[in-house]
C-alpha distance (Angstrom), angle and dihedral (degrees) to the residues before:
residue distance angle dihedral
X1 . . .
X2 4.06 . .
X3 3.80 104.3 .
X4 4.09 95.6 175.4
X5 3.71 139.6 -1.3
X6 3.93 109.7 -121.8
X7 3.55 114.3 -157.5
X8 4.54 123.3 -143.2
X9 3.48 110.6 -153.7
X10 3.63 116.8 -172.1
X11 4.22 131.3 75.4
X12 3.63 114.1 -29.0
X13 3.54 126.1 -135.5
X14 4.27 94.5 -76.3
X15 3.40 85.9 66.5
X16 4.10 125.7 90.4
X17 4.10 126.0 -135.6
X18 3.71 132.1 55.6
X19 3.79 102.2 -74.5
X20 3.59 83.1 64.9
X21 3.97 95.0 53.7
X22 4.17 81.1 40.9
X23 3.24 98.9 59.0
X24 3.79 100.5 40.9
X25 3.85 88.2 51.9
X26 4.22 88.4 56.5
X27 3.78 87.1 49.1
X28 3.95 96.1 44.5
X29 4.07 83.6 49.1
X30 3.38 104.6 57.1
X31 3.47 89.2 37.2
X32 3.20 92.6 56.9
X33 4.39 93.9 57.4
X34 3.91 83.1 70.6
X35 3.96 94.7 -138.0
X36 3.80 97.6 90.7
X37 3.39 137.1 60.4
X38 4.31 111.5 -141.1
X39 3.46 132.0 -163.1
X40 4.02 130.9 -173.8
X41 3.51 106.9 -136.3
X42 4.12 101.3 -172.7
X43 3.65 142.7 170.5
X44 3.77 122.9 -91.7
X45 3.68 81.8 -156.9
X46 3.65 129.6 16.0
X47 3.95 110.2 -173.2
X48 3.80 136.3 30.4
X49 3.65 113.8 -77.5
X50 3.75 96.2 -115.0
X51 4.23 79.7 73.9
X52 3.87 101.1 117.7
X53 4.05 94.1 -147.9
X54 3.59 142.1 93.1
X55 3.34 107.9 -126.3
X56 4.02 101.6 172.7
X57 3.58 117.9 104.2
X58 3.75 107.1 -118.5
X59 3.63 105.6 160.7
X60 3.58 101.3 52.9
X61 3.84 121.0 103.5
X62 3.72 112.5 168.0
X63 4.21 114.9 88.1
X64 3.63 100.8 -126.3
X65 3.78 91.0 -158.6
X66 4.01 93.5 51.3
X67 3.88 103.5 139.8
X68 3.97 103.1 14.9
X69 3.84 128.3 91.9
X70 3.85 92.3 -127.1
X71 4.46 106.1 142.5
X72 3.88 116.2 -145.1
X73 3.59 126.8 -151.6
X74 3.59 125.0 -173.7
X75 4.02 109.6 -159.0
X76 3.75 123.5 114.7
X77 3.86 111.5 96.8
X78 3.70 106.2 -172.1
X79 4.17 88.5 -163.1
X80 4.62 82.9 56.7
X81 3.60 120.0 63.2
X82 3.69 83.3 -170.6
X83 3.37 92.1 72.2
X84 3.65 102.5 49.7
X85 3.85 88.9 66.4
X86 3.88 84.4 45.1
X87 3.98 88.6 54.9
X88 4.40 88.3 48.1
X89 4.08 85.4 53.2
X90 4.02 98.9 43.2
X91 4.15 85.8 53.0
X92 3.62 100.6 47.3
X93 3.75 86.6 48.3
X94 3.86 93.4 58.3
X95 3.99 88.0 55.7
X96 3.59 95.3 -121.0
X97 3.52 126.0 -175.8
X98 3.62 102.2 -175.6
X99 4.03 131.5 30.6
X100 3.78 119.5 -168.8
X101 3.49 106.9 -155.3
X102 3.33 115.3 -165.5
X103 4.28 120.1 -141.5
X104 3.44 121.4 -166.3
X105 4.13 105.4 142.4
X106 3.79 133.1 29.9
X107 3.71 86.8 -132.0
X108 3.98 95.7 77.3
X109 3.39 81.1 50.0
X110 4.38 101.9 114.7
X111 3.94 97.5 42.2
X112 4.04 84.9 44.6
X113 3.98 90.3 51.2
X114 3.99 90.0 44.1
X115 3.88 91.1 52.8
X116 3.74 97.4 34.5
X117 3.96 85.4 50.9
X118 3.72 92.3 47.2
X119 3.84 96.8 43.1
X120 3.85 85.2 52.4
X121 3.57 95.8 51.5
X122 4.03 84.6 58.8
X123 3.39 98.7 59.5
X124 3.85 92.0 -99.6
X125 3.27 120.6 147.7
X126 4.05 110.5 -122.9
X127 3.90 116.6 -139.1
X128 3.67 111.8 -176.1
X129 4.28 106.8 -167.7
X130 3.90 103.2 -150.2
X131 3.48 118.4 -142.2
X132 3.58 89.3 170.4
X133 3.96 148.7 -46.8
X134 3.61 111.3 -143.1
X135 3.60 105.0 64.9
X136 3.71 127.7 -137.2
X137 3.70 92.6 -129.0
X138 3.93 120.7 37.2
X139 3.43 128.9 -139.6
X140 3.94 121.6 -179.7
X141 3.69 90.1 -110.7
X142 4.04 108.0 39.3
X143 4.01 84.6 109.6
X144 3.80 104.1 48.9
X145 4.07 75.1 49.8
X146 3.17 98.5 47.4
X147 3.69 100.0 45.5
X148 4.08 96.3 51.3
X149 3.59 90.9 51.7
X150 3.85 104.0 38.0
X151 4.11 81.3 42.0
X152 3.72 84.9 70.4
X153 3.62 96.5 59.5
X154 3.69 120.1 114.4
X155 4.43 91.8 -169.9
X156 3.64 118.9 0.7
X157 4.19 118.7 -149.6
X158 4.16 111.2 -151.6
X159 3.75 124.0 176.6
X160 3.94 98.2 -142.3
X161 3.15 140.1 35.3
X162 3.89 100.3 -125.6
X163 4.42 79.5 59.3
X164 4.03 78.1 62.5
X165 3.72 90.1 52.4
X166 3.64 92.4 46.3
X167 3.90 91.1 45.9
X168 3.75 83.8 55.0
X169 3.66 99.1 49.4
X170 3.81 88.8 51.5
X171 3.59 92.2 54.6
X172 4.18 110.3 28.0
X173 4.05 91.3 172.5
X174 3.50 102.3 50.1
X175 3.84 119.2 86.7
X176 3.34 118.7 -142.8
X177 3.65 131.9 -143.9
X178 4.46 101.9 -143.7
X179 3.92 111.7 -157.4
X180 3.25 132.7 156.5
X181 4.34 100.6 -163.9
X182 3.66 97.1 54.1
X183 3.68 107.8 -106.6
X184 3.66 118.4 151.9
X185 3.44 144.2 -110.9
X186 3.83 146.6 132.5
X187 3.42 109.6 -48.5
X188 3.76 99.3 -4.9
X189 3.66 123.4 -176.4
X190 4.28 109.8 -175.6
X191 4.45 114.1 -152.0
X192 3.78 104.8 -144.6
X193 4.22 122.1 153.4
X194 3.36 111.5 -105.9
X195 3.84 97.9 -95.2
X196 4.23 122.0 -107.9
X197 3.60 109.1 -104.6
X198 3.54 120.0 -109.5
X199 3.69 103.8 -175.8
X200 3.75 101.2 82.8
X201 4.46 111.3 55.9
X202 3.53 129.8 -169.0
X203 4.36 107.8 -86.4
X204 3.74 105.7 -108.8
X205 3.60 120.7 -129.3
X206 4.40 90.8 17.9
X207 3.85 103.7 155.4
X208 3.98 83.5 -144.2
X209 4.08 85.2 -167.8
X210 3.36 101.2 59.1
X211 3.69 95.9 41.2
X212 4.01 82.1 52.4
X213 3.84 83.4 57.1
X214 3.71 90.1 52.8
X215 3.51 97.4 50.1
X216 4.03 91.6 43.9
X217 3.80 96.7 -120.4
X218 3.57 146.4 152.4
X219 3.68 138.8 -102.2
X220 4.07 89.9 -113.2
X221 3.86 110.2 53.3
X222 4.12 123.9 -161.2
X223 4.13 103.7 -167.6
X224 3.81 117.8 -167.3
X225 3.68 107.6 179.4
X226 3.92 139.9 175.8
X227 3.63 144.7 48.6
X228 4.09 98.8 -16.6
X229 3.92 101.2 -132.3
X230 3.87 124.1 156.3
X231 3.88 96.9 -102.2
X232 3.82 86.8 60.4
X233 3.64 93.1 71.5
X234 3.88 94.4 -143.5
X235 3.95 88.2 155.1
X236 3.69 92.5 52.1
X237 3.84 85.1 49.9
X238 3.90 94.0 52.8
X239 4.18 89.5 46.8
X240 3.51 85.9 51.2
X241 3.69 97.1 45.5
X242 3.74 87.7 53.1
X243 3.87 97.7 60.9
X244 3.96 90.8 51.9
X245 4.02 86.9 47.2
X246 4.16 82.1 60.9
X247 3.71 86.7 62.2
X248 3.52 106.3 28.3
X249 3.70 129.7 49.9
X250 3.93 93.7 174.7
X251 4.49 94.2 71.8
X252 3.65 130.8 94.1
X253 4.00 130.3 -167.2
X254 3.83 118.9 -136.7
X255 3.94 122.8 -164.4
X256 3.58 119.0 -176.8
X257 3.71 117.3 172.9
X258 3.99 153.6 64.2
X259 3.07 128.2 -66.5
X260 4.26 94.0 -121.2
X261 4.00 93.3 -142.1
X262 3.92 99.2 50.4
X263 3.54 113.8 56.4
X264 3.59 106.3 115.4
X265 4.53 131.4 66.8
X266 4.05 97.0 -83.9
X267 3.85 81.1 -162.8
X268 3.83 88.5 74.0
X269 3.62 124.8 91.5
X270 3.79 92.2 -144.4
X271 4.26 80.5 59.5
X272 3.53 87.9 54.6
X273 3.71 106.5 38.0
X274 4.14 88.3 50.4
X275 4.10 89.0 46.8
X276 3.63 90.8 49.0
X277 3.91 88.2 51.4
X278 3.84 99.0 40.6
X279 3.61 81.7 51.3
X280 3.83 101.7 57.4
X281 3.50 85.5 43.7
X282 3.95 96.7 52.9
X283 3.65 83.1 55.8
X284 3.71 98.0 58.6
X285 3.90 97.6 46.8
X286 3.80 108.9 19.7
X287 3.63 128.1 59.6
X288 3.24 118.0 -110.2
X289 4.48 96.3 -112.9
X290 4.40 79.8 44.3
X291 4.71 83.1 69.7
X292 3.72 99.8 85.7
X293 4.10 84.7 167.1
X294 4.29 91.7 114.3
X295 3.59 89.2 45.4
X296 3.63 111.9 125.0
X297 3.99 120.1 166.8
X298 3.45 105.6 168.5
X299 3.92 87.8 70.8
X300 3.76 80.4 69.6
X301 4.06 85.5 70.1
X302 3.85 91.1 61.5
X303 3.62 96.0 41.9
X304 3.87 99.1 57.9
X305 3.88 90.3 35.0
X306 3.96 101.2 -106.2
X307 3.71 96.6 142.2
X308 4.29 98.5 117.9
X309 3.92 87.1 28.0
X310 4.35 91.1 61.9
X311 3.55 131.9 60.7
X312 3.95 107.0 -161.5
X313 3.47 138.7 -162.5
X314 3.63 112.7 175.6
X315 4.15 106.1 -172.3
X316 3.39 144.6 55.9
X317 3.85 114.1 -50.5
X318 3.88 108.1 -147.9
X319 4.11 123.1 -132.2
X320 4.23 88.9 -89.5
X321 3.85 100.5 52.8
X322 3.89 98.3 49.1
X323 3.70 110.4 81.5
X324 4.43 87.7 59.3
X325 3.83 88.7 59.9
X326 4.04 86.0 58.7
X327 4.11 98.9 32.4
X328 3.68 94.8 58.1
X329 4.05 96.2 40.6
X330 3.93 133.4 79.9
X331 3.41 102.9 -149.9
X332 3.85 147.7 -3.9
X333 3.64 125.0 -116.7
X334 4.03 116.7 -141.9
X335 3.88 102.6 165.4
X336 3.59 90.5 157.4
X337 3.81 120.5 176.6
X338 4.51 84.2 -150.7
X339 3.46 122.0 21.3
X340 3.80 134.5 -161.3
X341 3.82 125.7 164.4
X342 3.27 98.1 -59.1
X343 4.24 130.2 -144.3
X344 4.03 91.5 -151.1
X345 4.18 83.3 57.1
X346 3.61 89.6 53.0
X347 3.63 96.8 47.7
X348 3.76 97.7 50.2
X349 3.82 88.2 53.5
X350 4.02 81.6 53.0
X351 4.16 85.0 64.6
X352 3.91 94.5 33.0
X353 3.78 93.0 -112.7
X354 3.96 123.0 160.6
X355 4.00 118.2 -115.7
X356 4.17 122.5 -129.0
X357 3.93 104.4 -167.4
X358 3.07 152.0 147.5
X359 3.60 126.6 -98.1
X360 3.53 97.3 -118.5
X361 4.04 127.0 111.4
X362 3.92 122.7 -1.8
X363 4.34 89.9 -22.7
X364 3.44 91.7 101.8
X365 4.16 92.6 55.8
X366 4.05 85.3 52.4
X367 3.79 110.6 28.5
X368 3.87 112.9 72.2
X369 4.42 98.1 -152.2
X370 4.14 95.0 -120.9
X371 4.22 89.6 4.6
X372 3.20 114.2 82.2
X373 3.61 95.8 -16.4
X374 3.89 146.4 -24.5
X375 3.71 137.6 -96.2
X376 3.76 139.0 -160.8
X377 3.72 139.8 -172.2
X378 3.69 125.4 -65.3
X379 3.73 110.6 -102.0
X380 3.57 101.4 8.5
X381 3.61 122.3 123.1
X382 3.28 102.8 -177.4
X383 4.17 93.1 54.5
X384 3.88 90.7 51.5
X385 3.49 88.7 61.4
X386 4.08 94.2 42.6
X387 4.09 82.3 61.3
X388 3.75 91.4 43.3
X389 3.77 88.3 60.7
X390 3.17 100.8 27.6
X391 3.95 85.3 62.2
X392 4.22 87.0 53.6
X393 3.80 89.2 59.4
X394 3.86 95.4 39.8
X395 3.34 114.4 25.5
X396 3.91 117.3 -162.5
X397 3.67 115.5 -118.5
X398 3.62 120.1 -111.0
X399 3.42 91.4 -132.7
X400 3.22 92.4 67.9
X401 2.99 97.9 63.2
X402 3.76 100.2 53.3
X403 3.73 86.3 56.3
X404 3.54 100.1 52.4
X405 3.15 88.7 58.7
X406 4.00 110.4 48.6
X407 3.83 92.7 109.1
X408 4.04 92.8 54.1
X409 4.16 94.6 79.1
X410 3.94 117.0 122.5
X411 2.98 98.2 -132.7
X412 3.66 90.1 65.7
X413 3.50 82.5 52.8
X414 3.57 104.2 54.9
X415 3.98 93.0 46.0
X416 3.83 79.6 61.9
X417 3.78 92.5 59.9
X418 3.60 96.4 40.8
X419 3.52 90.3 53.4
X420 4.29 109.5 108.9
């Protein structure tokens, strides 16, 4: 029997990234315990519409809610104010008890405190899912944002506990109640790792060596993968890469991803009319080292000569091509200069693959040094590629990894939520 109707709010499944895959995984959880009925609520659009990006998943076939009883309703426009009273009304009409909200930028930060404030107002209890505080870019007003909304909160789920210490900063006269099994309290904040996604599974019957003939690589495989954004340190990752291919002609370098600042036709006018707009704006709030729109690391592969040595796929990789990228690879780079909890993490746990990263963020709460994976020091090129070959001479144990991460399940998760 369906004792209450819990509500996801974030992207739904038509939109790309790994919120999206997060918070369809939390609504195919607690689905899946059978005594709640769940609902995505999700934005029709989730930025201003200066934002020079596609964010729409167009390349994605597979339903990722095929055989559960999960309801999606697309109805919060960030660009209509209209329809974030719309998106109060639709929830309190599905009786919901619970809303998961899920935060991941500063910048949804009014419509979040409008519904948040609204939802409270109902009786609703207000979940807001953390990603993380700090943000990776600043603006002169993420905290003013991020206080109004995250103000609103009745519990607050983080994934680390330096997203804790962030929480804390952000608000130094507020006591918090710490858990990690969901009880509550006043002010109650519950520490759970970000769970292992279980939406993507490895291809069955993949000849993983002859599709490492067809992409020309190695016998040792180094995958970076995602949305390629400065924090993500992909051209640190290529330097490093470099000074392991002068000792080792047996390695390969995979990239598989977009480049997260050219998505749309820069032939249009509407491109350049919403670039030239973003732009100004950038200027106004960010500082000027924050604009990582000129970045480009891939050039970095030409420069140092890795053309045979990388196979590169620079664009969004749909829901049915991901689980090759991690089959045919060894282990995933994540030399990030800022880390949060981080979806690529979770997904190469999904496929049992080691971790090389940086010791920067929450990696040091998840990645055992010589466990389950190995970690070097922020910034330093050189020690990336010491743990890159140090890797090739003692490789972790798969196993490992699979019992590092027993406590990352969602279902474990969603018993948290559920919790009163």
């Amino acid at each position: 029997m369906k004792n209450e109707v819990v509500v996801c709010f974030g992207p739904g499944p038509l939109f790309k990234g790994g919120i999206q895959n997060y918070n369809t995984s939390l609504a195919l959880a607690l689905d899946r315990r059978g005594d709640c009925e769940v609902h995505i609520v999700s934005w029709t659009q989730q930025y201003p519409a200066i934002i020079p990006r596609e964010f729409v998943d167009k390349s994605s076939k597979r339903d990722l809610l095929k055989d559960s009883e999960v309801q999606v309703h697309y109805v919060t426009n960030y660009n209509n104010p209209f329809t974030w009273r719309e998106t109060v009304q639709r929830i309190k009409s599905l009786r919901a008890s619970k809303v998961i909200i899920q935060w991941s930028i500063a910048l949804q930060g009014l419509p979040l405190y409008f519904i948040a404030k609204g939802l409270r107002r109902a009786g609703i209890e207000v979940i807001f899912d953390v990603h993380f505080v700090q943000q990776k870019e600043h603006s002169a007003i993420d905290k003013i944002l991020t206080r109004w909304a995250l103000g609103k909160a009745d519990t607050i789920l983080v994934h680390a506990l330096k997203t804790y210490e962030e929480l804390q900063s952000v608000f130094p006269n507020k006591k918090f109640f710490l858990t990690e099994t969901g009880e509550r309290k006043s002010n109650t904040v519950i520490k759970l790792f970000h769970p292992i996604y279980d939406l993507f599974q490895p291809q069955m019957g993949l000849d993983v060596d002859d599709l490492k003939r067809q992409w020309g690589l190695k016998k040792h495989v180094f995958l970076f993968f995602g949305f390629i954004r400065r924090y993500k340190g992909l051209d640190q990752a290529i330097q490093a890469f470099a000074k392991v291919r002068a000792q080792r002609d047996d390695v390969s370098l995979v990239i598989a991803g977009e480049s997260f600042w050219n998505t749309l036709d820069q032939s249009k006018w509407s491109t350049r009319i919403k670039q030239t707009l973003f732009g100004w704006a950038k200027r106004i709030l960010l500082n000027k080292k924050d604009d990582e729109r000129e970045d480009q690391p891939l050039e970095w592969i030409e420069k140092l000569g890795l053309g045979k040595d990388c196979y590169v796929v620079n664009r969004f990789i749909g829901n049915e091509e991901v689980p090759p990228f991690f089959q045919v690879s060894d282990a995933v780079l994540l030399f990030y200069r800022t880390a949060t909890p981080s979806g690529i993490e979770s997904l190469s746990y999904n496929f049992s693959l080691p971790l090389l990263a940086t010791k920067v963020g929450h990696f040091p709460e998840t990645i055992q040094d010589g466990f389950n994976g190995y970690l070097a020091n922020d910034g330093d090129i050189d020690d990336m590629a010491r743990v890159m070959l140090a890797f090739l001479e003692r490789p972790i144990n798969r196993e490992n990894v699979r019992e590092k991460t027993k406590m990352m399940s969602w279902d474990r998760y969603a018993d948290a939520i559920m919790q009163k």
